[in-house]
Backbone bond lengths (Angstrom), bond angles and torsions (degrees), N, CA, C in turn:
res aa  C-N    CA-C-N  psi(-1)  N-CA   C-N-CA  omega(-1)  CA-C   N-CA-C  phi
1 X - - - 1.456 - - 1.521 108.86 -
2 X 1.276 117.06 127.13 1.604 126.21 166.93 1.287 120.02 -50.50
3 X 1.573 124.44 139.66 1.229 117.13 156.88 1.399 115.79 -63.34
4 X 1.331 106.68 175.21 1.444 119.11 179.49 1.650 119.91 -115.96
5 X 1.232 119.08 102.98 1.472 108.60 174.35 1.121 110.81 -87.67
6 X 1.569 107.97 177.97 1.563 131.13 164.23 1.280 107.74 -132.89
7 X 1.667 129.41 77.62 1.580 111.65 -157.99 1.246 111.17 -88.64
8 X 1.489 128.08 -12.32 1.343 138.33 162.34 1.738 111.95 -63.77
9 X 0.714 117.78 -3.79 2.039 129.08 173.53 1.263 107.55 -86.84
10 X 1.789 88.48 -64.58 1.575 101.98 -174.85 1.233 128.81 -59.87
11 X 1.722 113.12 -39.44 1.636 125.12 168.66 1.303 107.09 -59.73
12 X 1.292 119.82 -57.16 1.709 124.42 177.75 1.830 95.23 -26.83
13 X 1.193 109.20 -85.17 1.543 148.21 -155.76 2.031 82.61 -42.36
14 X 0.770 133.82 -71.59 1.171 178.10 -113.10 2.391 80.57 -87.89
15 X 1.544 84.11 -101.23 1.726 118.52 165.61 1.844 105.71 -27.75
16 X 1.366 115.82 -45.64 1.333 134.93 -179.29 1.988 101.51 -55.51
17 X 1.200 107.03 -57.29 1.287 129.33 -128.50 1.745 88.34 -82.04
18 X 2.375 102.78 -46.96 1.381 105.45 -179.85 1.841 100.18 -65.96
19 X 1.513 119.75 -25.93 1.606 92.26 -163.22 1.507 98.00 -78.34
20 X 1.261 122.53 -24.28 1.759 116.88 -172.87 1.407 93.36 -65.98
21 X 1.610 135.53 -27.85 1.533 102.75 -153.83 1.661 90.15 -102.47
22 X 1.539 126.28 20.33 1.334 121.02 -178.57 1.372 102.64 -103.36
23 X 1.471 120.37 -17.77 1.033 128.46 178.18 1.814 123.44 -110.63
24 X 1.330 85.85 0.35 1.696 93.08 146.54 1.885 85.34 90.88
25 X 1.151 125.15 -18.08 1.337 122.33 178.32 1.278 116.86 -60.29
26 X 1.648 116.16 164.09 1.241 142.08 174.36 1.954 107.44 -87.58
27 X 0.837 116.66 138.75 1.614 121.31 169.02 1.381 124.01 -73.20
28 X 0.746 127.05 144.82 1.649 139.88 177.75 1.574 101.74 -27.40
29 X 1.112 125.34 146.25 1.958 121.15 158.63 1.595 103.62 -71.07
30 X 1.083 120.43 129.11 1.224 116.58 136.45 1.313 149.59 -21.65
31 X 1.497 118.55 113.93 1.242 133.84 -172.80 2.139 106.23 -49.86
32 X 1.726 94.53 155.88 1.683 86.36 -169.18 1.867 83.48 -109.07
33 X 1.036 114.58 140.86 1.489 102.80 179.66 1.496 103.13 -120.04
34 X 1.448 118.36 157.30 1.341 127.71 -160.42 1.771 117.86 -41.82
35 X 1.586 106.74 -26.43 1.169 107.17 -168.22 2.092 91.73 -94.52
36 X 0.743 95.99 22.96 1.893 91.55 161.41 1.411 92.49 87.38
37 X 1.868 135.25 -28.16 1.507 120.83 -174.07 1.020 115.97 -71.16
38 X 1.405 128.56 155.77 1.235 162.19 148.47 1.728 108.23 -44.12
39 X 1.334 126.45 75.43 1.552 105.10 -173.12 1.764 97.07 -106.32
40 X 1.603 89.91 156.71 1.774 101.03 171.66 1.741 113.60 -98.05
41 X 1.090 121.07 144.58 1.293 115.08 168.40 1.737 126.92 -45.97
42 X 1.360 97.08 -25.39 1.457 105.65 168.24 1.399 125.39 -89.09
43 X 1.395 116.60 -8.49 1.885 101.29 163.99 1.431 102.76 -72.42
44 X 1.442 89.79 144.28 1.776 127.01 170.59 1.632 98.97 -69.52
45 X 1.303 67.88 109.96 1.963 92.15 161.80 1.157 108.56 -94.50
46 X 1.986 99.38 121.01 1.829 97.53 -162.59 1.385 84.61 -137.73
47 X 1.437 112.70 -156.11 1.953 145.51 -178.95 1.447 85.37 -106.37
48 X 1.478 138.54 -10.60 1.684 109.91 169.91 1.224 103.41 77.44
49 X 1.917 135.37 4.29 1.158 127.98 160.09 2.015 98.01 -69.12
50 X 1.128 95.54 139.32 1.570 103.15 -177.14 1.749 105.52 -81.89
51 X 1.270 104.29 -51.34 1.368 114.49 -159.12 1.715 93.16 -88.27
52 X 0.937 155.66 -13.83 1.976 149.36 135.48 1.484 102.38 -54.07
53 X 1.362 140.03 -33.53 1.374 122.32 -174.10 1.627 81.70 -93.19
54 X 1.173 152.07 -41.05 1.674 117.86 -171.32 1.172 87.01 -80.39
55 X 1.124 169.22 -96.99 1.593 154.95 -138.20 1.682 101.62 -30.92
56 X 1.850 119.42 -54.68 1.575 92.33 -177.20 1.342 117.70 -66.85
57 X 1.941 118.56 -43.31 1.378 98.92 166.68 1.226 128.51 -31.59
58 X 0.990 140.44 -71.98 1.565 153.44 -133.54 1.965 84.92 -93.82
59 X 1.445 126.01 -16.92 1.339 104.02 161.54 1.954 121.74 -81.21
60 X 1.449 99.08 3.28 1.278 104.38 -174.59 1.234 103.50 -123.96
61 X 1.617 107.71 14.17 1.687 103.02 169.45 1.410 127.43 74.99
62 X 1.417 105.42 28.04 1.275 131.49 -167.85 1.769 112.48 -133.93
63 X 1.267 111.84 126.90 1.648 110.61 155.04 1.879 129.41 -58.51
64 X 1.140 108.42 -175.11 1.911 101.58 -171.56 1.561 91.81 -144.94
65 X 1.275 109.72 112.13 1.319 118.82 146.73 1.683 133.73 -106.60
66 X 1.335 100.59 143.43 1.559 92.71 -166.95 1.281 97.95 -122.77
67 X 1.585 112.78 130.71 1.632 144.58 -177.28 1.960 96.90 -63.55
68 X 0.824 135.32 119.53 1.274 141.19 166.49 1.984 101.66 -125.08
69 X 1.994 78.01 99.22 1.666 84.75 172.44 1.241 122.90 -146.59
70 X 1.520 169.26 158.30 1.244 153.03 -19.09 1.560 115.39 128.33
71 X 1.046 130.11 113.67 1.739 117.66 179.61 1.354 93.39 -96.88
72 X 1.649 108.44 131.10 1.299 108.40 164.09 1.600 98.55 118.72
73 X 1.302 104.78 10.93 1.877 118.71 -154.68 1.397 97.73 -108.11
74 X 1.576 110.37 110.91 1.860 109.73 -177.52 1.065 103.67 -66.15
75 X 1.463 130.77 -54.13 1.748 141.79 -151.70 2.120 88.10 -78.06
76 X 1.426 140.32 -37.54 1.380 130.72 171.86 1.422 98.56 -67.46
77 X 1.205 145.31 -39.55 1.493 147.32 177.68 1.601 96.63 -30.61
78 X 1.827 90.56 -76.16 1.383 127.72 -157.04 2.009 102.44 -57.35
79 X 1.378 105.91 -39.75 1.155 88.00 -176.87 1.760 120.19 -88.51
80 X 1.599 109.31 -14.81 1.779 110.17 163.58 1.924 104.55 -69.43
81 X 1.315 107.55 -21.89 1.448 97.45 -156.83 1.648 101.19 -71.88
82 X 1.487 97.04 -42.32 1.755 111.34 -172.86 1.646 114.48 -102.07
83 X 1.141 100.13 -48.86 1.851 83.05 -164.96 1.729 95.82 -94.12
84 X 1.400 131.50 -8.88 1.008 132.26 160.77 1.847 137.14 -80.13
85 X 1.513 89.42 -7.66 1.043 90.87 162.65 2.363 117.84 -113.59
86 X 1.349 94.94 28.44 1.078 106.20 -171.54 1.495 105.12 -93.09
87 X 1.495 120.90 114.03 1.343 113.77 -169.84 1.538 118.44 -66.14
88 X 1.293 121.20 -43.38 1.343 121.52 160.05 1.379 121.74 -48.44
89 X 1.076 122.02 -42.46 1.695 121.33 -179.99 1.565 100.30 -66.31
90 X 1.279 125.63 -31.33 1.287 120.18 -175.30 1.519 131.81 -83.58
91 X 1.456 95.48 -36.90 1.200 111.96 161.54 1.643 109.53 -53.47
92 X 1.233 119.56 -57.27 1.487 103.04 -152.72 1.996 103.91 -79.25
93 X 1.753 103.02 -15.33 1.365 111.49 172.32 1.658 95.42 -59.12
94 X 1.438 136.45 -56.05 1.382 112.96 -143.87 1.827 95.76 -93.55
95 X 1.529 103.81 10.92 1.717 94.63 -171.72 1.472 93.05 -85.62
96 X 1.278 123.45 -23.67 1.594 132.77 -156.56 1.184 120.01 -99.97
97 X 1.991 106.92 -31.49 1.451 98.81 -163.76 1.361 103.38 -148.44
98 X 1.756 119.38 161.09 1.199 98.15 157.83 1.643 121.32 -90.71
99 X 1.286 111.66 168.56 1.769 93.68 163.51 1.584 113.27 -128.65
100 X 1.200 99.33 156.66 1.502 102.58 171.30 1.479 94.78 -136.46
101 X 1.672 103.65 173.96 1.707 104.86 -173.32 1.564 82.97 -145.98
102 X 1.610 96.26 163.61 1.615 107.94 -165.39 1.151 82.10 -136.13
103 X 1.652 115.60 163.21 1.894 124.56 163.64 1.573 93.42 -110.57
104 X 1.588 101.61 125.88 1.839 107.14 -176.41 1.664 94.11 -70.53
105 X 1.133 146.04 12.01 1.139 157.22 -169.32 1.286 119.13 -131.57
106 X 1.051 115.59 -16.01 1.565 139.74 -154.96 1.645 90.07 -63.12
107 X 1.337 102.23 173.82 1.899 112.15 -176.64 1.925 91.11 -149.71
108 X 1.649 114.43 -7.13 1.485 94.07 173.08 1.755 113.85 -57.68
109 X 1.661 106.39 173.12 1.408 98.02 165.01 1.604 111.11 -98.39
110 X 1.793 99.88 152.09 1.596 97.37 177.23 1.533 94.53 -133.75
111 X 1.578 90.37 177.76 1.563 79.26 -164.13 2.153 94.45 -132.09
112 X 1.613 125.91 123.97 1.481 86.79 -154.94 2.380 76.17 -100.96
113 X 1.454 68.14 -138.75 1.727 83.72 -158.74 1.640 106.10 -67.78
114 X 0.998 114.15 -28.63 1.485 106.02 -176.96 1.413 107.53 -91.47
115 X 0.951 126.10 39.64 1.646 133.17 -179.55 1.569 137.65 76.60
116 X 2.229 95.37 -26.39 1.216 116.30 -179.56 1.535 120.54 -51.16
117 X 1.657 136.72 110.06 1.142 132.92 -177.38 1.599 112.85 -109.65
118 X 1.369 112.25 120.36 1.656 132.10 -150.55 1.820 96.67 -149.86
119 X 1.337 101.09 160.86 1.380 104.35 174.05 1.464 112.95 -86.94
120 X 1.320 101.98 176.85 1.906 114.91 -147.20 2.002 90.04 -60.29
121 X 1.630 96.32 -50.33 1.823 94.01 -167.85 1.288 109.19 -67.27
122 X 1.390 127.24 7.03 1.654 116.72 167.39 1.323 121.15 -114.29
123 X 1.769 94.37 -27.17 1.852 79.82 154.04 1.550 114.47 -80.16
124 X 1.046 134.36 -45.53 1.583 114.31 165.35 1.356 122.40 -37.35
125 X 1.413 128.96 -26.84 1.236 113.69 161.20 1.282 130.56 -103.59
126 X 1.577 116.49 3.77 1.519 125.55 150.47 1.645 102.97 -45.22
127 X 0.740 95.29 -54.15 2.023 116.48 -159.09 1.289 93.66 -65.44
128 X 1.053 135.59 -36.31 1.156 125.92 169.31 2.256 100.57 113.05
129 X 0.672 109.28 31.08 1.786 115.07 -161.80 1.331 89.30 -89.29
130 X 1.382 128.01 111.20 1.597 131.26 135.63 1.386 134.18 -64.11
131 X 1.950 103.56 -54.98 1.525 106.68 -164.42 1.783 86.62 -106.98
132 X 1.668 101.54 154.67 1.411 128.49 148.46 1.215 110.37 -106.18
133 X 2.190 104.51 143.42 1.525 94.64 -19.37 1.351 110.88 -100.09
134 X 1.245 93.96 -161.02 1.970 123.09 -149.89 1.258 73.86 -129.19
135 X 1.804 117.97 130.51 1.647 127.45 127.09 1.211 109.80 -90.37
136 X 1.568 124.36 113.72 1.924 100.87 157.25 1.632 94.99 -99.08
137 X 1.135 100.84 152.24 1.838 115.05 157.51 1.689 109.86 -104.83
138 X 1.235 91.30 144.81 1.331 126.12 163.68 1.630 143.80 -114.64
139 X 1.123 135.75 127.76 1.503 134.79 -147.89 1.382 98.63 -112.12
140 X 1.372 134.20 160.62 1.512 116.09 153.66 1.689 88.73 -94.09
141 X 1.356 146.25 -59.91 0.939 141.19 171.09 1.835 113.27 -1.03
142 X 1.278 127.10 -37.80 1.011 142.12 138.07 1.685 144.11 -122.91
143 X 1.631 93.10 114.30 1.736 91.89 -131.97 1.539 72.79 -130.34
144 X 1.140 126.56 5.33 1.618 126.19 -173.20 1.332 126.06 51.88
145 X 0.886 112.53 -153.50 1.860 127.31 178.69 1.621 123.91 -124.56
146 X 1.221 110.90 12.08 1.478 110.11 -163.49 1.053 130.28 91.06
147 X 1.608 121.04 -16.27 1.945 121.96 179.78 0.901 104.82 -114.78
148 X 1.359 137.57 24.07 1.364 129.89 -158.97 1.786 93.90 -125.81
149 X 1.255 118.29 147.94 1.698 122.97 151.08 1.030 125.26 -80.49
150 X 1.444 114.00 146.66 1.467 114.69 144.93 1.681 130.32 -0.95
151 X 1.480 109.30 -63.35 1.356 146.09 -174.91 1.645 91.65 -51.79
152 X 0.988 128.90 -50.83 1.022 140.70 -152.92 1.567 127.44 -105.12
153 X 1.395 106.83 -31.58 1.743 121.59 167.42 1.407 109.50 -92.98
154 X 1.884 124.17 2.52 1.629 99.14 174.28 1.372 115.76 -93.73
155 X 1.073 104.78 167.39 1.540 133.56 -145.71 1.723 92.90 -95.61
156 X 1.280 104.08 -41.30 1.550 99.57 -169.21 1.848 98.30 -170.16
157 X 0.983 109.21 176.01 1.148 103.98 175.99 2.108 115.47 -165.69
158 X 1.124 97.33 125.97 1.812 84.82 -165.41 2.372 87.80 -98.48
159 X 1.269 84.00 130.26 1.955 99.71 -178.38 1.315 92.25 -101.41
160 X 1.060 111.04 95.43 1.834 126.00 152.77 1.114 121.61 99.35
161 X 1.049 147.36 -161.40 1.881 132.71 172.97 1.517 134.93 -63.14
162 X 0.854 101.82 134.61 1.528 90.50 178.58 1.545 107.13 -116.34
163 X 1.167 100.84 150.06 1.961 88.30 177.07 1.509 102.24 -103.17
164 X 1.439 107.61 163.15 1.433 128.22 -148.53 1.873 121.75 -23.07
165 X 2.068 90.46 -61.52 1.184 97.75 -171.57 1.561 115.98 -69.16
166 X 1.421 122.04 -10.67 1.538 137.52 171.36 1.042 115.32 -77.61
167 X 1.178 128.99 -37.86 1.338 156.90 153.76 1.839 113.10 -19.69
168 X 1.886 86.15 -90.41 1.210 104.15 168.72 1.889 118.03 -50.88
169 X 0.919 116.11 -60.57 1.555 129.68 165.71 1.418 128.78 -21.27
170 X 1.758 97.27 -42.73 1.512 131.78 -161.35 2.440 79.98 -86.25
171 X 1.290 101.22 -52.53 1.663 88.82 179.69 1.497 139.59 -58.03
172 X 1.464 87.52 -20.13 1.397 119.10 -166.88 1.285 115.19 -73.77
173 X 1.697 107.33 -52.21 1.291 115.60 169.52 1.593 131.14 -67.36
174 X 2.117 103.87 -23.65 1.226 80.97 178.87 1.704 102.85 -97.50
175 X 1.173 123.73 4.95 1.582 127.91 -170.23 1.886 87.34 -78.43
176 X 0.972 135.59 -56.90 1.268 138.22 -166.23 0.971 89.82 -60.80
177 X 1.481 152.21 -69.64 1.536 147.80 -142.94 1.746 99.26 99.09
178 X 1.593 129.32 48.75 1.230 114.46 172.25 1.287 121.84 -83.88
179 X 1.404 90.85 -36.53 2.109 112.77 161.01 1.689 107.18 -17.69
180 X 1.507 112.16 -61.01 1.490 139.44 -167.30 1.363 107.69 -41.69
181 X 1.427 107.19 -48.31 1.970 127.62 -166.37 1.521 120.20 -81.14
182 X 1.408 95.16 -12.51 1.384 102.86 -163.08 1.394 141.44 87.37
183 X 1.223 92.67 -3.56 1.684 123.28 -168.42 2.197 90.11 -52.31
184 X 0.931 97.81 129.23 1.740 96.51 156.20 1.458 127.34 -59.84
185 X 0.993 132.01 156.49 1.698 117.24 -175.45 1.772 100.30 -75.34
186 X 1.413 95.28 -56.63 1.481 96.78 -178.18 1.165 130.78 -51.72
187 X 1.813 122.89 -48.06 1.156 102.31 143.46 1.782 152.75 -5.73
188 X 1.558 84.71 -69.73 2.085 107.60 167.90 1.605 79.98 -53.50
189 X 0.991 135.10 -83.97 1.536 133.37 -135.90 1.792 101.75 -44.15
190 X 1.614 112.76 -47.82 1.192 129.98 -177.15 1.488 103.23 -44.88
191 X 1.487 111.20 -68.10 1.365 128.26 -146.08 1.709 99.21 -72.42
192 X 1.596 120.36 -17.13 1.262 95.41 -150.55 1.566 86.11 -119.60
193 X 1.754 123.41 3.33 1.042 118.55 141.43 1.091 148.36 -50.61
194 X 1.412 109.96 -51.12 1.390 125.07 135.01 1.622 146.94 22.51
195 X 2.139 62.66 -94.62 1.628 80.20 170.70 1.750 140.70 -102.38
196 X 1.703 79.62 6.72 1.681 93.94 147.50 1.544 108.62 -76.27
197 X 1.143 121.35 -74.15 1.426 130.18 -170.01 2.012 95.83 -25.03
198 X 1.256 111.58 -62.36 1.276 92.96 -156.01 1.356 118.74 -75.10
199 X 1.150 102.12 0.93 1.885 105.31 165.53 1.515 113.37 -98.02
200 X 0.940 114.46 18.71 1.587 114.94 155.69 1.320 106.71 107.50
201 X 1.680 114.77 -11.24 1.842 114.66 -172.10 1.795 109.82 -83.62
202 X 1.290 85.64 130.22 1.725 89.71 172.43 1.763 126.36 -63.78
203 X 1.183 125.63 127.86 1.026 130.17 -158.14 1.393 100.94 -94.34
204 X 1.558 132.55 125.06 1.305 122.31 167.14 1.488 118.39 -108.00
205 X 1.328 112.70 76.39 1.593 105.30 -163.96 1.972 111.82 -70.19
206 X 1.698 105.14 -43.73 1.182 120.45 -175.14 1.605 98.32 -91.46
């Protein structure tokens, strides 16, 4: 079964996001939707097959990360309120990736990579997900064979909030493929502090 887009949402959402960050603005807050999440106009509204939404990413030349979050969740608040409403952080999220979002509570059906189809709170806990929220990434570069999980084909995965510049940092590394090299995350975090700092940009790590 096909996912389902809305690419007129998403382009809107998208077009919105470059004129706010040309104009130095913040983005809209996020809508509260019935099930208590925080959703953006830009998650992919799909069938919750995991492994068909990284196949369309990766047909548009893009990785798939999936939002694993919680109603009732300060640090998911905290991260739509601030680094989600950061037009640059968003921009370079929808140039890179697709997203989808799951409810770690959720009762929809999803479907992950090895074919198994279960509701949202058991594949979140297949996967192994404790804290909200959860980023995992996904590659098509590794897109498996069909026996494999979720658990098992991500690329990287950020456990709980990150604030902005970690955030952003945390995209960077897996949009580049640093995951791939072996590179440590923290490391990247080090190195690319750095090399902001020495071109004159202020670093906001804390």
């Amino acid at each position: 079964m096909a996912s389902i887009r809305f690419p007129a949402a998403i382009l809107a959402a998208c077009l919105f996001a470059a004129s706010a960050q040309a104009a130095g603005e913040k983005l809209p807050a996020a809508e509260l939707a019935d099930n208590g999440l925080h959703v953006q106009p830009w998650f992919l509204e799909s069938f919750l097959d995991i492994g068909e939404d990284l196949a369309e990413a990766g047909a548009d030349g893009k990785k798939l990360v999936v939002f694993i979050e919680q109603a009732g969740c300060p640090y998911c608040r905290e991260m739509h309120e601030v680094n989600l409403r950061d037009p640059e952080i968003v921009a370079y999220l929808n140039e890179h990736f697709v997203s989808v979002q799951l409810d770690l509570r959720g009762s929809r059906e999803a479907t992950d990579f090895d074919g198994e189809a279960l509701e949202e709170r058991d594949l979140a806990k297949k996967w192994g997900t404790i804290y909200t929220p959860t980023l995992i990434f996904f590659s098509p570069d590794k897109a498996g064979d069909g026996d494999q999980s979720g658990r098992e084909l991500a690329v990287s995965v950020m456990p709980g909030y990150f604030k902005p510049f970690h955030f952003r940092t945390m995209l960077e590394y897996v949009a580049d493929g640093h995951y791939a090299t072996g590179k440590h995350f923290q490391t990247f975090v080090d190195e690319r502090a750095k090399a902001l700092r020495d071109k004159g940009e202020k670093v906001d790590i804390w």
